[in-house]
C-alpha atoms as one frame of an Amber mdcrd trajectory, in Angstrom:
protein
  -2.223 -28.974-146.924   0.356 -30.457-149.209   1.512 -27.046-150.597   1.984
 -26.269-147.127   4.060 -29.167-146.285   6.217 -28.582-149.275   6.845 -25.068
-148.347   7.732 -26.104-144.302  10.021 -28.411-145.808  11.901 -25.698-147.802
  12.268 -22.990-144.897  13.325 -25.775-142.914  16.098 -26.188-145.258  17.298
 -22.928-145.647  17.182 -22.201-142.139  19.274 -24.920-141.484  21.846 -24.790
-144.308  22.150 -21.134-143.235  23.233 -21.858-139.642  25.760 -25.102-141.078
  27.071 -21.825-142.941  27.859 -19.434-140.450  29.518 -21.886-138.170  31.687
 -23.105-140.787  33.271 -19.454-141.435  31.522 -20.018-145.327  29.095 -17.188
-145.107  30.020 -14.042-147.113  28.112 -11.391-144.916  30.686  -9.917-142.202
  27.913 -10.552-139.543  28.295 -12.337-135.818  27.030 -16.146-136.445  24.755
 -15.103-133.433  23.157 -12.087-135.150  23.071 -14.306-138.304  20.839 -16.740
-136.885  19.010 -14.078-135.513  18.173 -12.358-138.637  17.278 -15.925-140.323
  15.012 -17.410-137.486  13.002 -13.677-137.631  12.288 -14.091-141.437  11.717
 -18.063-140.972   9.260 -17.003-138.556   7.502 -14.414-140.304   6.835 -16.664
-143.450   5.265 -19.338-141.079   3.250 -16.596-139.941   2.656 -15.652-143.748
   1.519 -18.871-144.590  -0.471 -19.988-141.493  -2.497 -16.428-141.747  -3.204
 -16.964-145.754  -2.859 -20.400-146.342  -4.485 -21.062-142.811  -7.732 -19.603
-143.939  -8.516 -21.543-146.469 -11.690 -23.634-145.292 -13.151 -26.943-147.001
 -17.070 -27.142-147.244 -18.697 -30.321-147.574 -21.995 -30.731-149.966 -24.396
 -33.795-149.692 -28.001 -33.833-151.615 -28.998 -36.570-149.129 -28.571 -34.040
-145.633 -32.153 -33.051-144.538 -30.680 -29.373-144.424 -27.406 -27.815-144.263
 -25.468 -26.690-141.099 -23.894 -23.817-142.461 -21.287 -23.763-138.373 -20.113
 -27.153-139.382 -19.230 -26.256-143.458 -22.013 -29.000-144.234 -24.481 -28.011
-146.872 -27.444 -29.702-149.002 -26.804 -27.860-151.950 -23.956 -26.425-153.969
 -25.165 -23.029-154.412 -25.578 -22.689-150.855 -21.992 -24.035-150.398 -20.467
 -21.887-152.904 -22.597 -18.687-151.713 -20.901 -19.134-148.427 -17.197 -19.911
-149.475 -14.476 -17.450-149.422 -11.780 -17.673-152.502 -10.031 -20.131-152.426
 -11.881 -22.358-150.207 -11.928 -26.361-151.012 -15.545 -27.841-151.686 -15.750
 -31.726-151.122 -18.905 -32.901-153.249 -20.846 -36.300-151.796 -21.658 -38.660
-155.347 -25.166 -37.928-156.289 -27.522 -35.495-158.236 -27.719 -32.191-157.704
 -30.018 -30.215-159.970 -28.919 -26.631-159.653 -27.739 -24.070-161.891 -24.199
 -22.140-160.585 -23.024 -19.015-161.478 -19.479 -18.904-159.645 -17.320 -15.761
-159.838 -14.669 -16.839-156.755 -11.833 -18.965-157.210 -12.727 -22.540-155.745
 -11.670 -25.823-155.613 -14.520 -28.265-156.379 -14.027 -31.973-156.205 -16.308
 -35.223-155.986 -14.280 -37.611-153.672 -17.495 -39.748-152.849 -18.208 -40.805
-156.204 -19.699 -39.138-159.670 -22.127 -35.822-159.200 -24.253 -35.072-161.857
 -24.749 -31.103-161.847 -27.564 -29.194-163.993 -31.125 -28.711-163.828 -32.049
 -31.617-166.418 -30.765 -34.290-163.453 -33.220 -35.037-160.873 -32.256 -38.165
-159.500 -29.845 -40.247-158.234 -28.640 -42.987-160.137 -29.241 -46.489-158.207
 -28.306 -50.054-159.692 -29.389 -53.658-158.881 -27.218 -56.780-160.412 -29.316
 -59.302-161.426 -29.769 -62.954-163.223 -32.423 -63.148-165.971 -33.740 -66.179
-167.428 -33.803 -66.860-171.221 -37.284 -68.174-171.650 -36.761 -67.806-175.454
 -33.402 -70.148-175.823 -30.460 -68.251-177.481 -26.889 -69.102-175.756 -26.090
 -72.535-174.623 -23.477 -73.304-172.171 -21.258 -75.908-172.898 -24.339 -78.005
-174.086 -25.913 -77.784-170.958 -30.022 -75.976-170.333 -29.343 -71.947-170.750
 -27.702 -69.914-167.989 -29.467 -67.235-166.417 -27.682 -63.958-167.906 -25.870
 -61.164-166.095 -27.475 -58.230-166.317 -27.528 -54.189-164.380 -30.556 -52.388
-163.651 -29.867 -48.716-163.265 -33.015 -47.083-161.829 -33.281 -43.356-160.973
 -33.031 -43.145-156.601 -33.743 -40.459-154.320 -30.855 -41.047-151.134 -31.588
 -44.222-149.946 -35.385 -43.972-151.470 -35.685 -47.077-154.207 -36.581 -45.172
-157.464 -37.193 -42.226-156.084 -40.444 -42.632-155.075 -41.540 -41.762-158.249
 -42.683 -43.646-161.421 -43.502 -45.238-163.906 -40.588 -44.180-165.614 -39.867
 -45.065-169.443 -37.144 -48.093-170.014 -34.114 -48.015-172.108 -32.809 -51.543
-173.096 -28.718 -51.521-174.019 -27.043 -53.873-176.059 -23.394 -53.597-176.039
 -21.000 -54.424-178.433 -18.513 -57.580-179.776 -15.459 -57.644-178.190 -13.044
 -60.490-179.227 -10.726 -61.721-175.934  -7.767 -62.107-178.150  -7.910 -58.411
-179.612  -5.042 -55.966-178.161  -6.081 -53.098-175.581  -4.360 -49.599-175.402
  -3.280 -50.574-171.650  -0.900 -48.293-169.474  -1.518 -46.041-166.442  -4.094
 -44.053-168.768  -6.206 -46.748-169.874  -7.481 -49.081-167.195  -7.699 -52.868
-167.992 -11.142 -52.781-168.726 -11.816 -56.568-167.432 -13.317 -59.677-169.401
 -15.510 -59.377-172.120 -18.526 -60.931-169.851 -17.960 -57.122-167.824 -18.674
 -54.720-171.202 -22.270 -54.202-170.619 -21.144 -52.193-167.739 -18.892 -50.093
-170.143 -21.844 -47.655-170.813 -22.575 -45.712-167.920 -20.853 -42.234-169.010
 -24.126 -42.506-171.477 -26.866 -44.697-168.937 -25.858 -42.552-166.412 -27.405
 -39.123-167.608 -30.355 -40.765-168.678 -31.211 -42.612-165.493 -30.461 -39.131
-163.971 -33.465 -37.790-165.469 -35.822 -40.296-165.196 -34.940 -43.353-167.311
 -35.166 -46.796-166.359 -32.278 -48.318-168.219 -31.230 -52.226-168.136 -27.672
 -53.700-169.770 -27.026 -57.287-169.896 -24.376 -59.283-171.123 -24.363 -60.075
-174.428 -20.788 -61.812-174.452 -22.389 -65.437-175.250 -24.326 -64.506-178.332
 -20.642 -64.442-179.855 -20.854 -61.875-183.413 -24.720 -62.208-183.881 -26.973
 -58.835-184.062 -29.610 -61.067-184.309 -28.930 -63.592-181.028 -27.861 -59.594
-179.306 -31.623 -58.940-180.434 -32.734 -62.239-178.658 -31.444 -61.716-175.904
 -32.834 -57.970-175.153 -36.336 -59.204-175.663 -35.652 -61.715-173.133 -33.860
 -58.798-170.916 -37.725 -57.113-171.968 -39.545 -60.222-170.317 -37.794 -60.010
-167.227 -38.568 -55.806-166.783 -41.617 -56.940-167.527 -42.093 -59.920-164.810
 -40.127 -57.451-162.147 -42.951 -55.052-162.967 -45.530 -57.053-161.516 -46.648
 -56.930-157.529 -43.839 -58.496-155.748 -40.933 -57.683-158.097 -38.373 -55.409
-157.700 -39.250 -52.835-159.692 -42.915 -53.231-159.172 -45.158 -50.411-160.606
 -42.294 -48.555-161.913 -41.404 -49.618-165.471 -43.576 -48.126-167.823 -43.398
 -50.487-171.048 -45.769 -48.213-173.337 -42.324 -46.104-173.366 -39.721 -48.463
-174.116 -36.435 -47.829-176.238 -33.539 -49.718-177.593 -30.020 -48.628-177.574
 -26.783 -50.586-178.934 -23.326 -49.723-179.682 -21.710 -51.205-182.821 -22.883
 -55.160-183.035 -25.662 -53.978-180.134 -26.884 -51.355-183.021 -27.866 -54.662
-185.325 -29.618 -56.181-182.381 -31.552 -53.323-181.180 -33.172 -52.978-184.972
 -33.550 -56.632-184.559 -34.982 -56.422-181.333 -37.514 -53.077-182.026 -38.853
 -54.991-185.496 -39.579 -58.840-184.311 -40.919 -57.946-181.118 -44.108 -59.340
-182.390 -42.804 -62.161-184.049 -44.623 -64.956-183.012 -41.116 -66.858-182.199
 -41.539 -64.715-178.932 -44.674 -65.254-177.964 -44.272 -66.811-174.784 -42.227
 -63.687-172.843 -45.570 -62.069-173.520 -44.399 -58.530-174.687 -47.749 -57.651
-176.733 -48.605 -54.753-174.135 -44.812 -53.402-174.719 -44.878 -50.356-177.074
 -41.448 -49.368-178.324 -40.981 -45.922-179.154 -37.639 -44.724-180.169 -34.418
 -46.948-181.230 -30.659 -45.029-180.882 -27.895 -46.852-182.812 -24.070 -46.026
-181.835 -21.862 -46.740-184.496 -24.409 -49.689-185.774 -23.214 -52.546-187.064
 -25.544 -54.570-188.918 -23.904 -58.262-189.839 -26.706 -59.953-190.247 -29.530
 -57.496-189.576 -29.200 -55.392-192.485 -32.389 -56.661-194.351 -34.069 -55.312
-191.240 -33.847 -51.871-191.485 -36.745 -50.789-193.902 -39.092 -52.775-191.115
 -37.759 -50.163-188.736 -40.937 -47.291-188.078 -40.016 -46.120-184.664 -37.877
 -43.208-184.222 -34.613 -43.430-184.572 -31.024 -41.659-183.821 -27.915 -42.866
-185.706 -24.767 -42.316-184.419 -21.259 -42.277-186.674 -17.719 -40.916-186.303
 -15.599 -39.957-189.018 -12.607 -41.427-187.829 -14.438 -44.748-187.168 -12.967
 -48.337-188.473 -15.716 -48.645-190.802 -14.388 -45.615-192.614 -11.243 -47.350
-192.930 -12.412 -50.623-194.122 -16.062 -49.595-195.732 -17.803 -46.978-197.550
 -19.145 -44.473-195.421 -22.454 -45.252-196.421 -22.594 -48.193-193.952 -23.881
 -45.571-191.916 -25.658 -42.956-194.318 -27.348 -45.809-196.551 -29.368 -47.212
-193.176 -30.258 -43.568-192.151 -32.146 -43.429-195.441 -33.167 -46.872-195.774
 -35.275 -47.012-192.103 -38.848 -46.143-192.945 -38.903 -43.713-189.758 -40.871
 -40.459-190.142 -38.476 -39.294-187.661 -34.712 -39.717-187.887 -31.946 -38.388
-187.187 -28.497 -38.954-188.174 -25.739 -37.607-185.855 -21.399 -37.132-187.566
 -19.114 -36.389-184.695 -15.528 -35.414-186.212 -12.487 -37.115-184.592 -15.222
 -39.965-183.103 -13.609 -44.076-183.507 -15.461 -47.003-183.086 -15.035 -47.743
-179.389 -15.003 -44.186-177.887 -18.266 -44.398-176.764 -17.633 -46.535-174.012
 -16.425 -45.850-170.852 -12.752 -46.744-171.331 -12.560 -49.692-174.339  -9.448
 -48.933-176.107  -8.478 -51.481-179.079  -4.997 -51.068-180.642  -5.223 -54.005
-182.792  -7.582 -56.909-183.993  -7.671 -59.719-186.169 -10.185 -58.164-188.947
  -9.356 -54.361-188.982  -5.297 -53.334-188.417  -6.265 -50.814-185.936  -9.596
 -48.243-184.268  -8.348 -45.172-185.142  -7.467 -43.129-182.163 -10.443 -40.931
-181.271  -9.678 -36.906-181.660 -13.100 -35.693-180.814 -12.696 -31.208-179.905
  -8.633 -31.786-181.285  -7.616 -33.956-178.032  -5.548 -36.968-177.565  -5.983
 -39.829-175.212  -8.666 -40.310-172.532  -9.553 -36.718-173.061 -10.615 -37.711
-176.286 -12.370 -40.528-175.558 -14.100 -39.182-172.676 -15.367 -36.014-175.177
 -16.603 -38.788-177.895 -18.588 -39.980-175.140 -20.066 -36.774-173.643 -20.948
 -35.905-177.185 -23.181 -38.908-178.176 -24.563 -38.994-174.561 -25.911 -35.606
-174.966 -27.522 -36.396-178.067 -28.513 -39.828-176.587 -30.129 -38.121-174.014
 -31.765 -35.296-176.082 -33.151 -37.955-178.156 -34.950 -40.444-175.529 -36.200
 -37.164-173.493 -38.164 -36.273-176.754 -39.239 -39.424-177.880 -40.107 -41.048
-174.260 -40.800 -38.464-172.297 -41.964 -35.429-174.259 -39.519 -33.044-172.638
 -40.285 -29.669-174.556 -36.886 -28.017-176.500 -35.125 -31.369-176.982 -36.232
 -31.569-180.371 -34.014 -28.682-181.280 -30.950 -30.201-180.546 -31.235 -33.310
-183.058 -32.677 -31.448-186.137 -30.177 -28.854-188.505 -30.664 -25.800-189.374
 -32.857 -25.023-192.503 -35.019 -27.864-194.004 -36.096 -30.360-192.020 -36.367
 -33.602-194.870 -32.671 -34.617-195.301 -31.799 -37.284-197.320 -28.170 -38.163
-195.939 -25.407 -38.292-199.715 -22.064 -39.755-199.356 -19.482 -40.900-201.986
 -19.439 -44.675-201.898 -15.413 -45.540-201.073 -14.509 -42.234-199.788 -14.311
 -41.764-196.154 -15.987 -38.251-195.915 -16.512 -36.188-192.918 -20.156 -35.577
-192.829 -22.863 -36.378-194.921 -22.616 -33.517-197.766 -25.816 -31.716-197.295
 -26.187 -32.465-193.709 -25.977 -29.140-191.386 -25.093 -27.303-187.758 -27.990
 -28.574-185.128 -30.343 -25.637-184.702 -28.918 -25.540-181.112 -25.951 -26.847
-180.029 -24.788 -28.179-176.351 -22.580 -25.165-174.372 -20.776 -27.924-173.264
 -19.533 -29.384-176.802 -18.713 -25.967-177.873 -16.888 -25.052-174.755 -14.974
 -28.486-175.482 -14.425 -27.529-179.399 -16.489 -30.576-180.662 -17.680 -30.677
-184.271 -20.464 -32.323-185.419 -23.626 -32.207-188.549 -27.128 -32.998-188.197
 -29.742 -34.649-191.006 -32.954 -34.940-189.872 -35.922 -35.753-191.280 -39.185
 -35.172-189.563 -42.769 -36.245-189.891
């Protein structure tokens, strides 16, 4: 409709400077001004026709998972492929937010959008993605507020929905805690047009869900809280998630929330950057006896994914670590600037997982994982290198860092908590399976040096140009 307008506008104006012409004795052909105006309303009124007959036909189909059925005589359909399978060219389809788990093959020029929010198409989504804001307690002390008892904490369930079903009637699913990252209030952001003000740092645990989202989609239970209080601890992050742990755990029970659903003998941890220390922390003291009243003994964690891990005061930790574990680095990340790359190779070798799996994405920073942090400048580290994940710039970039470890994110925690055969084959390279991850101490190299291609890579990453290495080891 607004091509259209822009073309009425123009025929509007040559029809009219055409006729200022004639009567003004400027125009050039030796015609009658009557016969002139003739000859230029018949053409101005064959291109309306033009347009209104091709431009005119030109329908827009609406698509909503949640419609009982579709009404194919009012362009209303539950399901893309039944929307695209009755489109013409160049019709407009208008997308409701929500999951649709269908595979499309489209060989007609279309015009696909998602006005009503984010839709997750393929055949590994099954459900919507739902969220409840809540307040958990901290029945194991860790952040005081100006000296006063502990605050309750701020924290987002995301639960997998069906429409207006809570948790899709389905269950128990397997729970992913998040711990985000430190984020100092004084440190510059990109800003501009392109990169949204992001909010306070008390907001960042909600600056995940290009990554929660995914996994909620197929059948993850996955709670973020924020961590902003704990200041730069790993260890007080670690705290904190246990205490996130009790509270799934309490909400499990008959009369909370999430009753019946949470299934804590498949729990994971998850953390980006500072979040990476406490999630070790968090996976290996679970059992210390400091915790023994949130009553976690019947909690079984099973797989721990670390994005860009930073472990200030965790470090000794790592050998306790047994579960599985992913490990997530870029090679344009600030610690490659300001450490050896081995602060990411050394812990992939020094966890005493029998599975692990250590993930390079070239181009990847430090905060293009999340859904739009951009840091220009801070007081420790000049700069986080722009991200230039598949050779783009920008948000593109950041949005393709982000696409890339959710994949892998996603491929990891299907295998690990759900069993979901052929995910395996995404996080292992090709060849032999017992890699020991080598780097050059003081050299920021790209990938680990005998690290390899994933024995099968995401069409989506390769579509995008994205480069990464695998080194796996496997029990």
């Amino acid at each position: 409709m607004a091509f259209r307008g822009v073309l009425q506008e123009a025929f509007m104006k040559i029809s009219f400077t055409s006729r200022v012409g004639a009567s003004q004795g400027k125009n050039s052909l030796a015609l009658p001004e009557s016969l002139l105006a003739a000859r230029v309303y018949f053409w101005t009124a064959f291109l309306w026709v033009f347009l209104w007959t091709t431009c005119g036909m030109a329908e827009t189909l609406f698509v909503d998972a949640c419609l009982p059925e579709s009404i194919p005589e009012s362009n209303s359909y539950h399901t893309l492929t039944l929307a695209v399978a009755n489109a013409s060219a160049g019709d407009d389809i208008k997308v409701q937010g929500g999951v649709y788990p269908e595979s499309l093959v489209i060989d007609k020029r279309l015009t696909i959008t998602a006005p009503g929010g984010t839709a997750l198409i393929g055949e590994k989504y099954t459900y919507d993605v739902g969220t409840i804001d809540v307040m958990f307690p901290q029945l194991v002390e860790v952040c005081w507020f100006g000296g006063q008892d502990p605050l309750p904490i701020d924290a987002r369930v995301y639960y997998p929905a069906r429409c207006d079903t809570l948790l899709g009637g389905g269950g128990p699913f397997p729970t992913v805690v998040y711990i985000h990252g430190f984020r100092d209030p004084d440190w510059e952001l990109c800003g501009g047009d392109d990169w949204p003000d992001p909010g306070p740092v008390n907001w960042d645990y909600r600056q995940a869900e290009g990554i929660i989202g995914p996994l909620v989609a197929s059948g993850h239970i996955v709670m973020s809280f924020d961590a902003s209080c704990s200041g730069y601890s790993g260890v007080k992050r670690g705290e904190l998630a246990l205490n996130a742990l009790a509270y799934l755990r309490n909400q499990n029970e008959p009369g909370g929330i999430l009753e019946g659903v949470v299934d804590l003998t498949r729990v994971g941890f998850m953390g980006h950057s500072l979040g990476g220390g406490g999630s070790v922390y968090a996976a290996t003291q679970i059992d210390d006896p400091l915790f023994a009243t949130l009553k976690l003994d019947t909690v079984q964690v099973k797989a721990v994914a670390l994005i860009a891990p930073d472990f200030t005061g965790t470090d000794g930790l790592k050998s306790e670590l047994i579960e599985p574990v992913l490990i997530i680095y870029g090679t344009a990340d600030k610690f490659c600037d300001g450490f050896p790359t081995s602060h990411f190779t050394e812990p992939y070798n020094d966890v005493n997982s029998a599975n692990k799996h250590l993930l390079a994405i070239t181009g990847a920073n430090h905060f293009g994982y999340t859904d739009g942090l951009c840091v220009l400048g801070k007081p420790y580290f000049d700069v986080d290198p722009p991200s230039t994940v598949g050779g783009a710039t920008g948000p593109e970039a950041h949005a393709r860092q982000q696409q890339t470890a959710g994949n892998y994110i996603h491929a990891f925690f299907s295998h690990y908590l759900q069993g979901v055969s052929g995910k395996i084959e995404y996080l292992v390279q090709e060849g032999e399976q017992q890699c020991i991850a080598e780097s050059v101490d003081g050299i920021c190299i790209e990938h680990p040096t005998n690290s390899g291609q994933p024995l099968l890579p995401f069409d989506d990453l390769v579509a995008l140009d994205v480069e990464v290495s695998i080194c796996s080891c496997l029990e």
